[in-house]
C-alpha positions in Angstrom: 24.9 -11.4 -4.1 23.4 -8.1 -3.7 20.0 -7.5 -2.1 19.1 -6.1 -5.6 20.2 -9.5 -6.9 18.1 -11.8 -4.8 15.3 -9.5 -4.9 15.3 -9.9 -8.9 16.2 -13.6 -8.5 13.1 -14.3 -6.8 10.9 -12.2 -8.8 12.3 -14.2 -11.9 11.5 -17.5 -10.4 8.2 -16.7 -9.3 7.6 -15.7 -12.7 9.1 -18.7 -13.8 6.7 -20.7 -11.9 4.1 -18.9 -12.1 2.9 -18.9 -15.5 -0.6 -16.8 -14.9 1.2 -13.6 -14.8 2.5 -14.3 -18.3 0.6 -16.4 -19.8 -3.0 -16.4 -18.6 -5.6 -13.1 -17.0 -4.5 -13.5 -12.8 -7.4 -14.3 -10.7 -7.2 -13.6 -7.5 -9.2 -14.2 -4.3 -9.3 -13.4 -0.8 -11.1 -16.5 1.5 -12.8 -15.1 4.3 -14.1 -17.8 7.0 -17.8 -16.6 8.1 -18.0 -19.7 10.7 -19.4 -23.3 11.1 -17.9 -24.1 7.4 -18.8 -20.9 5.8 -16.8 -19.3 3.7 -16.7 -16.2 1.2 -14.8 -15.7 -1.6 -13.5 -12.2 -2.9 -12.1 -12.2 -6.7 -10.1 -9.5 -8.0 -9.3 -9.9 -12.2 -6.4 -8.5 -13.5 -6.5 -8.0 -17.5 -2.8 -8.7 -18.4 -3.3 -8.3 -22.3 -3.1 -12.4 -23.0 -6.1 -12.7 -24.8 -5.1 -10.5 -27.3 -4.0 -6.6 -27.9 -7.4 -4.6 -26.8 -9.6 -8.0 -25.9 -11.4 -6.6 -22.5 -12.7 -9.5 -20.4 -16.3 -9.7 -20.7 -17.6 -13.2 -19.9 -16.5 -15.6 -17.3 -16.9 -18.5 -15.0 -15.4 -19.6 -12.1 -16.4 -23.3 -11.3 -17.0 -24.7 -8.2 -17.2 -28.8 -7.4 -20.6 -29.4 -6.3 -18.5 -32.3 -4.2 -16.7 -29.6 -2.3 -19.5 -27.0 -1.7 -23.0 -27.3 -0.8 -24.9 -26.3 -4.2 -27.8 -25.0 -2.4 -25.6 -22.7 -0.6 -24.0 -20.4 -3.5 -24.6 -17.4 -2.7 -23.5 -14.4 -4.8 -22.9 -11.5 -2.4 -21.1 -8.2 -5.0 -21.8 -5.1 -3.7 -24.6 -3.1 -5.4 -21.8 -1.0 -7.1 -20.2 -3.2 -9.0 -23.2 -5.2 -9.3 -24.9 -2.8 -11.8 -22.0 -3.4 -14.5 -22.2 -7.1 -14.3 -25.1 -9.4 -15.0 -24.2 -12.5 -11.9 -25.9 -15.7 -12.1 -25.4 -19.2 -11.1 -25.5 -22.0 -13.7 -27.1 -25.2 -12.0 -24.7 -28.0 -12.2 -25.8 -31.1 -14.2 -24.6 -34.4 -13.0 -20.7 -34.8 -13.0 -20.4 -31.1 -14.4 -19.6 -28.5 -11.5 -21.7 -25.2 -11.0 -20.5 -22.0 -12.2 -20.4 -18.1 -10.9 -21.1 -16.9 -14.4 -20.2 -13.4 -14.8 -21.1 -11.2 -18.1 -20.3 -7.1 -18.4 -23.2 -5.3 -19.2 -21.1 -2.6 -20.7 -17.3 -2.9 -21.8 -16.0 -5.0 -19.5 -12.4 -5.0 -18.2 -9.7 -3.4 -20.5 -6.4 -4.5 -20.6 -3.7 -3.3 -18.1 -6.9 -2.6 -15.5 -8.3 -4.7 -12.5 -11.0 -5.0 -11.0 -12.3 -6.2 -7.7 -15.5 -7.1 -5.4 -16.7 -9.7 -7.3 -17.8 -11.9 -4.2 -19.8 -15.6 -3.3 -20.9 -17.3 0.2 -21.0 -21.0 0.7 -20.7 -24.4 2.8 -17.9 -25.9 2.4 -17.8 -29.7 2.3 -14.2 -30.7 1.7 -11.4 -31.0 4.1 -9.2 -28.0 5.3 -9.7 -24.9 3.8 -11.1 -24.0 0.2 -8.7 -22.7 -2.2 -8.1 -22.3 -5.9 -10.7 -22.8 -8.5 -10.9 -23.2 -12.1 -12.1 -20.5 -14.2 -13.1 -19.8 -18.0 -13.0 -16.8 -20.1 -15.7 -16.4 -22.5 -16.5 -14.4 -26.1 -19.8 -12.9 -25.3 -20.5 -12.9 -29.2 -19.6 -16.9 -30.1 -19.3 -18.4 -26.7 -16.2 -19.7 -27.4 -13.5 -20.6 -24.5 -10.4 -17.9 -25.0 -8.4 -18.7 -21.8 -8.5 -21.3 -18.8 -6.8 -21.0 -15.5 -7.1 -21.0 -11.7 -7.1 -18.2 -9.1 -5.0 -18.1 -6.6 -4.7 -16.3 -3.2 -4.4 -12.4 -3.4 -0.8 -12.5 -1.7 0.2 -14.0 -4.5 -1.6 -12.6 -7.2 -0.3 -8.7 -5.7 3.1 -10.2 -5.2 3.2 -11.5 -8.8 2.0 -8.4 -10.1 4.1 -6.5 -8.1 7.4 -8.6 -9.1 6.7 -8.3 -12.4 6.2 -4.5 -12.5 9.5 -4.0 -10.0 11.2 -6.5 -12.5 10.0 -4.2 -15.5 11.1 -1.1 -13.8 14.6 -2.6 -13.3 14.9 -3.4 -17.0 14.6 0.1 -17.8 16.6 1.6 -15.8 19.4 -0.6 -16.2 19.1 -0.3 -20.1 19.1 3.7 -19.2 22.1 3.1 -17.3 23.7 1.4 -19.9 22.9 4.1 -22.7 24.9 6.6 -20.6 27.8 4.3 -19.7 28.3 4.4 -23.7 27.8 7.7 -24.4 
């Protein structure tokens, strides 16, 4: 098998398994450890298109287990930048429900086939190991109503899915080019 080959191969599977580059927008984070249990998340969104042709991602939430982190702790800590095109908040959590990094755009929000990243929270952590994926919503802004679900994952994965599935693309064409000219 070529290196080509396994290269593809793996880039399929992961695909395969990883249904948020198909299926779902790709959240990703970066955990950075700040010491004595504090943490910070970094989230970069990636707009694939699933919720629709043209739907930009406006509203979201990315919940967080008040079992796991400290409430009082949540910290939201964007940089001014990015801050003035998104309206931040934290909704409280109510008992059994977990808090939520609530993000709205105050202009259009994130088209589809862009990114974007620095969206970023402090906390305590409380669980064991190390914090890692969370649960997140996508919102409409005009009827509140849930369009998509998911979890983030880490950023080498998120990059590497993104990236396997634009190499995997690439090699489409060019194999359908090459197959155009071998029956010419």
């Amino acid at each position: 098998m070529s290196f080509r080959s396994c290269v593809l191969c793996a880039g399929i599977g992961l695909l395969l398994s990883n249904q948020a580059v198909a299926n779902t927008v790709v959240f990703g984070y970066s955990l950075t450890g700040l010491g004595s249990n504090v943490y910070r998340y970094d989230y970069s969104i990636y707009n694939n298109g699933s919720l629709g042709a043209g739907v930009p991602i406006q509203l979201f939430d990315i919940l967080f287990d008040t079992g796991l982190y400290l409430d009082s702790s949540l910290l939201i800590v964007t940089p001014a930048p990015l801050q003035s095109q998104w309206s931040e908040t934290w909704l409280s959590q109510l008992p059994q429900l977990p808090a939520a990094y609530d993000v709205l755009a105050l202009g259009g929000g994130i088209p589809v086939g862009s990114w974007v990243s620095g969206f970023a929270v402090q906390f305590t952590w409380l669980g064991p190991g190390l914090p890692g994926s969370q649960p997140f919503r996508i919102y409409s802004p005009q009827t509140f109503e849930v369009l998509q679900t998911g979890n983030t994952s880490p950023e080498p994965s998120f990059f590497g899915a993104l990236g396997l599935s634009l190499a995997y693309g690439v090699w489409k064409v060019r194999r359908r080019q090459a197959s155009t000219r071998t029956s010419r």
